[in-house]
C-alpha positions as CSV (number, residue, x, y, z in Angstrom):
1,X,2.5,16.6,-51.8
2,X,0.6,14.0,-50.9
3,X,1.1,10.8,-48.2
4,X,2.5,12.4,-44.8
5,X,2.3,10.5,-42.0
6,X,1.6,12.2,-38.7
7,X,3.3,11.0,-35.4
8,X,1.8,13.6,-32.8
9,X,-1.7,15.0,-33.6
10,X,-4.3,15.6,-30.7
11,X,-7.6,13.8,-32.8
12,X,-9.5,12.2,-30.1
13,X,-12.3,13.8,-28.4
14,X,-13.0,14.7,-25.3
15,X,-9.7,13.4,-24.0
16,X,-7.6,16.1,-23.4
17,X,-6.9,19.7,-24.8
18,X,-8.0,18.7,-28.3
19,X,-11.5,18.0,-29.9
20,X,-14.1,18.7,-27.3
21,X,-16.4,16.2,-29.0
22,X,-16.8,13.8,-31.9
23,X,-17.5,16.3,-34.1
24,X,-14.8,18.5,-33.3
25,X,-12.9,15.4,-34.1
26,X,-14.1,14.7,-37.4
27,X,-13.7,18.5,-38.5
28,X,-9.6,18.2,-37.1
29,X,-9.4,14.8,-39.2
30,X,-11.2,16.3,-42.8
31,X,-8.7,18.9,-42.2
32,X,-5.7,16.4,-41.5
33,X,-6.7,14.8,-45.3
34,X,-7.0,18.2,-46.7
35,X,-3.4,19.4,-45.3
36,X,-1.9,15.7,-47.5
37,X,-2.1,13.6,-44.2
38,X,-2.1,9.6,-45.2
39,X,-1.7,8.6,-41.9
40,X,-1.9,10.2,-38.4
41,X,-1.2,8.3,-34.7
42,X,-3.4,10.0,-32.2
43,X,-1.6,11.1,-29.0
44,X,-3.5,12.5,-26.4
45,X,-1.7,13.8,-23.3
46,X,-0.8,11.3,-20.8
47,X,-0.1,12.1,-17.5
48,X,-0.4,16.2,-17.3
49,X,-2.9,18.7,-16.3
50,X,-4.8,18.1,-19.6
51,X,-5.4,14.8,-19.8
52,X,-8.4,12.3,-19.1
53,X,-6.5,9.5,-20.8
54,X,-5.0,7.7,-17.8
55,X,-4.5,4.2,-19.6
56,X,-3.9,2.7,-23.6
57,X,-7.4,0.9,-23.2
58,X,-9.3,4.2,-22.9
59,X,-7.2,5.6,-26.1
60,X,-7.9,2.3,-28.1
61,X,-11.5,2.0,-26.9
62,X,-11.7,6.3,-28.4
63,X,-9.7,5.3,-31.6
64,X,-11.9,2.2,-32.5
65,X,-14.9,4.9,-31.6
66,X,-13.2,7.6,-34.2
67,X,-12.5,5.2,-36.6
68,X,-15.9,4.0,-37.5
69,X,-17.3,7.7,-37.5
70,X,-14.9,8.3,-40.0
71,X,-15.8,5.2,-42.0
72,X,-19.4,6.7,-42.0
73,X,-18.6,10.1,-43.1
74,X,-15.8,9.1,-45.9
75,X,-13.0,10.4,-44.3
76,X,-10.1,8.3,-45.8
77,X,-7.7,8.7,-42.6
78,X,-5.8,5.7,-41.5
79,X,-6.1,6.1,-37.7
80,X,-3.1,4.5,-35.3
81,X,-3.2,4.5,-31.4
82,X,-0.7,6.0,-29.2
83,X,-0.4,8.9,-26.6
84,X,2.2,11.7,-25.7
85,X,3.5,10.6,-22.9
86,X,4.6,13.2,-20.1
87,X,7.4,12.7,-18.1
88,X,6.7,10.7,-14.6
89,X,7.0,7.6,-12.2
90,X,4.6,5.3,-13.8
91,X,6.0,4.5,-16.8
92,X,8.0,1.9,-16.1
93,X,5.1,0.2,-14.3
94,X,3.0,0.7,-17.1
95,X,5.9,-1.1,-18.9
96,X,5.8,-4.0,-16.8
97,X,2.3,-4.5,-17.0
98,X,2.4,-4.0,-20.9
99,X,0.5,-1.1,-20.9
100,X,3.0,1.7,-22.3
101,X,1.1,3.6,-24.8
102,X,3.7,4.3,-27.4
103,X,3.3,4.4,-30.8
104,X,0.9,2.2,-32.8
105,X,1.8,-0.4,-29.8
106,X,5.5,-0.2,-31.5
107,X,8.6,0.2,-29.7
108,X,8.9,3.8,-29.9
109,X,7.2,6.2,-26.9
110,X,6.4,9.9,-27.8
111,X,7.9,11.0,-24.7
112,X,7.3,15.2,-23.3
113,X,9.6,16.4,-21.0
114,X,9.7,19.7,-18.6
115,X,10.4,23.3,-21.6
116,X,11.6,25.2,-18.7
117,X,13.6,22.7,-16.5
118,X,16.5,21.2,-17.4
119,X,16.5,17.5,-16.0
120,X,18.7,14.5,-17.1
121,X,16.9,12.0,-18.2
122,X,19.9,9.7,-19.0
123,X,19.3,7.1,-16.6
124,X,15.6,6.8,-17.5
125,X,16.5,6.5,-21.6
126,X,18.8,3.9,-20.5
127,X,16.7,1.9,-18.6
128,X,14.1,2.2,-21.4
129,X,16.2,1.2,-23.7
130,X,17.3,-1.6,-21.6
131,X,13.3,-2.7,-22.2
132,X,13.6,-2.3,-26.0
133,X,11.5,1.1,-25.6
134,X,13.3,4.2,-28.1
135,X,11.9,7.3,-27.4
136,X,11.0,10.2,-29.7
137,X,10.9,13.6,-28.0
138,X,8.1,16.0,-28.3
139,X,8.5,19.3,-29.4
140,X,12.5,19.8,-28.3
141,X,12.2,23.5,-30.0
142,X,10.9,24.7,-26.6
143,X,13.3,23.6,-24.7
144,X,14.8,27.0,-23.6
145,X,17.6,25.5,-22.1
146,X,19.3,23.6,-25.0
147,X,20.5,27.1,-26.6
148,X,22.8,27.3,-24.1
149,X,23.8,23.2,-24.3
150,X,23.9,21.1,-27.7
151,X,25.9,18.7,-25.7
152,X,23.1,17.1,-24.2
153,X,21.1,16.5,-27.4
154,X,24.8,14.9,-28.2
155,X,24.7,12.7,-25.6
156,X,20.8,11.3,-25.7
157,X,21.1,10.7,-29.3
158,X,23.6,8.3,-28.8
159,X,21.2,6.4,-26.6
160,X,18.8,6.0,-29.7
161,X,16.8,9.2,-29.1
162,X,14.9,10.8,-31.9
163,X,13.3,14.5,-32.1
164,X,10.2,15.7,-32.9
165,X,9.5,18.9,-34.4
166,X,6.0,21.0,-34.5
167,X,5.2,21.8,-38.2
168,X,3.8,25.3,-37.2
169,X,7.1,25.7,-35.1
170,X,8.6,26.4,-38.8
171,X,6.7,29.0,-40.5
172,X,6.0,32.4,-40.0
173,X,2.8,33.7,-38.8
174,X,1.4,31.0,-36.8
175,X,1.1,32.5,-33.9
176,X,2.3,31.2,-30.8
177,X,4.4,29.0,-32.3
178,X,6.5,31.6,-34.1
179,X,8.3,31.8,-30.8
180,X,9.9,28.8,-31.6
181,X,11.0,29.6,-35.1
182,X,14.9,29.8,-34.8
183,X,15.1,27.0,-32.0
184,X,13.1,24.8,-34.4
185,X,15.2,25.3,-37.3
186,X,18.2,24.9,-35.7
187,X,16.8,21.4,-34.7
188,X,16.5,20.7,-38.5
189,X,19.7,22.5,-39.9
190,X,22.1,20.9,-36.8
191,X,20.8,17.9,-38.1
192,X,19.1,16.8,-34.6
193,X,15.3,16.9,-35.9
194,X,14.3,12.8,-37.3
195,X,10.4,13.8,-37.8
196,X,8.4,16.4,-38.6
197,X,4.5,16.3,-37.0
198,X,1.5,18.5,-37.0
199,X,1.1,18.4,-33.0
200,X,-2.6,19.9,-34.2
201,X,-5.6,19.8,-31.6
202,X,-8.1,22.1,-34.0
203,X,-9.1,23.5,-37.0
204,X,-8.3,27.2,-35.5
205,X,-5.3,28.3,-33.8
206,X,-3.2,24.6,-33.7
207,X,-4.5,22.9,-37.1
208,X,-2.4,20.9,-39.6
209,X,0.2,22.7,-40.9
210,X,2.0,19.8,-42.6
211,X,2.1,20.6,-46.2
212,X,3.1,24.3,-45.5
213,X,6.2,22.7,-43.3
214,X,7.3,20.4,-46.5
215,X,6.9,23.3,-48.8
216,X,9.5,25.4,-47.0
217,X,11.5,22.0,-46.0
218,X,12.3,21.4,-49.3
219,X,13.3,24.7,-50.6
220,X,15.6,25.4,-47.6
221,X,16.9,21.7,-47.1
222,X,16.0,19.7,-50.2
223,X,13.1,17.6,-51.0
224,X,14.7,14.5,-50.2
225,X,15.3,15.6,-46.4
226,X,12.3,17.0,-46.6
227,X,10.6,13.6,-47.7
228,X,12.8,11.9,-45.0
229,X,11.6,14.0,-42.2
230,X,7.8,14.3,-43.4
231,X,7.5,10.5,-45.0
232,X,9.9,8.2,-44.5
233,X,11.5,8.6,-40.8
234,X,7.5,8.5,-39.3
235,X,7.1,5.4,-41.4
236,X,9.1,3.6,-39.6
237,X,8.4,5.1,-36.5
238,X,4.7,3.5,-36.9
239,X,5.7,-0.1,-37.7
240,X,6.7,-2.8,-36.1
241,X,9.6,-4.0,-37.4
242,X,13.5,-4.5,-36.1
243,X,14.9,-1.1,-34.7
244,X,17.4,-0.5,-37.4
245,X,15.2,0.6,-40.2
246,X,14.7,3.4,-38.7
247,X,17.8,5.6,-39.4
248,X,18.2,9.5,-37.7
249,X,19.2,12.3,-39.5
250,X,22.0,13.0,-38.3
251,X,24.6,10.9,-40.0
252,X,22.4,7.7,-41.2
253,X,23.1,5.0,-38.2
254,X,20.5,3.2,-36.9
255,X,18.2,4.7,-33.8
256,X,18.5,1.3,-32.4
């Protein structure tokens, strides 16, 4: 299986926890084409203890960077800016000032809230709706405190909310993420999960795991769900057209 597109991947080097240099970076990318990877948005960490990316012109100055190293070394990636965006009181003056990093400068935000901590976010989805801003939620499968309440996922899903899940979050054996197995499946069998995304940041412990997620995708769910979650919902997570072609999982309505 070829042509995944990748909505959360740590690429960039020397930006956060990921690639500690261009190299590194390169290595992650050969790796992203090897493991069927078309297309893949780089999201550094925003706003958390990781992160040295503190605005979208550093990430698009380090993209622009990556992209003609790749160029040079034949690494047929297609590249796309964005950033996983944590959780804090300058968004919405990034917003203002046209400076939200969200994904390939569409009108979706990758969007990581607290695993441990249970805060409604309601209001702020709202108001970022309000601005025309959908957000997609990193990694929800880690979220201890949804086991014990569905009803919230219920209630920001109405607000246009989509979910992303880890691809190693799915399979057995890889490692920490195995922790996360049964939370993550439930995500996709519930019907909650719209996208599926490598969330790698190496070649060792976190690499691609994309083609290994399909595999299992479509033998538990059916390759066309499995095409939706892998292919088609990222898809039009990355472009910039009108809101309702990108429909969730749940029951086919538009996000928007």
């Amino acid at each position: 299986m070829q042509g995944f597109i990748d909505i959360h991947c740590h690429c960039l080097p020397d930006l956060d926890d990921g690639p500690e240099d261009m190299e590194q970076a390169i290595a992650l990318c050969r790796a992203l084409v090897e493991d069927g990877i078309e297309t893949v948005v780089a999201t550094p960490h925003m706003f958390n203890s990781f992160s040295d990316a503190t605005d979208i012109q550093i990430v698009l100055h380090v993209v622009d960077q990556l992209r003609v190293r790749l160029q040079t070394e034949g690494v047929t990636l297609n590249l796309l800016p964005g950033a996983e965006v944590t959780l804090n009181d300058q968004i919405f003056d990034l917003l203002k000032r046209g400076q939200l990093p969200t994904l390939n400068q569409g009108q979706f935000l990758l969007l990581e809230i607290p695993s441990s901590l249970y805060m409604d976010i309601t209001t702020i989805l709202e108001k970022l709706n309000d601005h025309g801003i959908r957000c997609i939620l990193a990694h929800p499968e880690r979220w201890g405190y949804l086991k014990k309440n569905w009803a919230v996922l219920d209630r920001w899903t109405k607000l246009g909310v989509g979910f992303q899940i880890s691809a190693s979050s799915l399979l057995t054996g890889a490692g920490w993420f195995g922790r996360m197995k049964s939370p993550a499946w439930q995500f996709v069998e519930k019907g909650y999960a719209t996208v599926i995304a490598s969330d790698a940041h190496d070649i060792q412990d976190r690499r691609p795991r994309m083609r290994q997620a399909y595999r299992i995708l479509a033998k538990r769910i059916g390759t066309a769900r499995a095409l939706q979650l892998c292919i088609h919902n990222p898809q039009c997570l990355i472009r910039k057209d009108r809101l309702s072609e990108h429909r969730n999982s749940v029951n086919g309505e538009s996000l928007g």
